[in-house]
C-alpha positions as CSV (number, residue, x, y, z in Angstrom):
1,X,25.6,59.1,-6.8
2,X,24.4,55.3,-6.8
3,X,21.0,57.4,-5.7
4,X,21.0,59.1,-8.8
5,X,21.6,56.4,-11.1
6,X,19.4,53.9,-9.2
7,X,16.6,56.4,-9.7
8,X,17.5,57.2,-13.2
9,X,17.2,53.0,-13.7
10,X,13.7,53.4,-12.5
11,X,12.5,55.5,-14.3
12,X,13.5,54.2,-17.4
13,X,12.7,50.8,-16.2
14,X,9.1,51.9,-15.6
15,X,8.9,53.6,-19.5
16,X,11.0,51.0,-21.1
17,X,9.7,47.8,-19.3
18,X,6.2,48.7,-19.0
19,X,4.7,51.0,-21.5
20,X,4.0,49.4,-25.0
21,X,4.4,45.9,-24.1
22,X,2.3,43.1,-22.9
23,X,2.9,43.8,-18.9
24,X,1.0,47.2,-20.0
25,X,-1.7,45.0,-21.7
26,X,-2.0,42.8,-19.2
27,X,-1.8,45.7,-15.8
28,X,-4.7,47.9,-18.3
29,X,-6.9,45.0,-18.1
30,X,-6.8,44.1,-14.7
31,X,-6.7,47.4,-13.6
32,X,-9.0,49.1,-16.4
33,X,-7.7,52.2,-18.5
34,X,-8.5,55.0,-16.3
35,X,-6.9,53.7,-13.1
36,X,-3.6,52.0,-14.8
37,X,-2.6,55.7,-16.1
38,X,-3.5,57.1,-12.5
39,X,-1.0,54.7,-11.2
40,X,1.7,54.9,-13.7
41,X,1.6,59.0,-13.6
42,X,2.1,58.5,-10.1
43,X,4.7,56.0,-10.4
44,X,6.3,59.1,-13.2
45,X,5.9,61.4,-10.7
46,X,7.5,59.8,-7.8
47,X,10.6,58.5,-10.2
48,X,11.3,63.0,-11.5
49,X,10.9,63.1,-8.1
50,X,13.1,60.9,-6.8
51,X,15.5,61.8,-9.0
52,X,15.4,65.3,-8.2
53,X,16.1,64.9,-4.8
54,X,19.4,62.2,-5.7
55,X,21.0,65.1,-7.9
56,X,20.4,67.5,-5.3
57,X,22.2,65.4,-2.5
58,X,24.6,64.1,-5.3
59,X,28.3,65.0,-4.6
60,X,29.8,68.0,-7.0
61,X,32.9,68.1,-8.5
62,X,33.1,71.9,-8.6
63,X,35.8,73.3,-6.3
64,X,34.4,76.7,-6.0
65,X,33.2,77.9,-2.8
66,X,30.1,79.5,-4.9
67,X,26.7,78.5,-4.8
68,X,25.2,77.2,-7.5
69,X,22.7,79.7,-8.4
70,X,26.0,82.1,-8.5
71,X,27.6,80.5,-11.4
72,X,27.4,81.5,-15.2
73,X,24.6,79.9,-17.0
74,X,25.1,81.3,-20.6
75,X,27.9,83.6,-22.6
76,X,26.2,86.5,-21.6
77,X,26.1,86.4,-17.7
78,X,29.9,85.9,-17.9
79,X,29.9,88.9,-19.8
80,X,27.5,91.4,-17.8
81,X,28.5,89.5,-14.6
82,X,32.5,91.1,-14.6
């Protein structure tokens, strides 16, 4: 779980602390336009992906021996599932 919530941090961090204030101004003209939004999708990218892979390892709470892809997603798969 600390995983999940350290890459959560990051990618908020990165939206929150970079984009729209004057680090942004600052990286956009070192860097130039083009290549600062190469390197901030990248650093998007790598944080969905990172956090991906935390919830996936992250411990579960359900006590069923089912696998996830088994369980009821909507009213009607309960229904139609019996």
């Amino acid at each position: 779980m600390p995983n999940l919530i350290a890459a959560s941090a990051y990618f908020l961090l990165i939206h929150f602390g970079v984009s729209g204030t004057k680090l942004r101004d600052t990286l956009v003209a070192r860097l130039g336009e083009g290549p600062y939004r190469g390197a901030f999708a990248l650093a998007s990218l790598l944080g969905l992906v990172w956090m991906g892979y935390a919830y996936r390892h992250a411990p579960t709470s359900c006590t069923t021996k089912r696998h996830k892809a088994d369980m009821p997603v909507s009213p009607s798969d309960v229904r139609f599932r019996g």
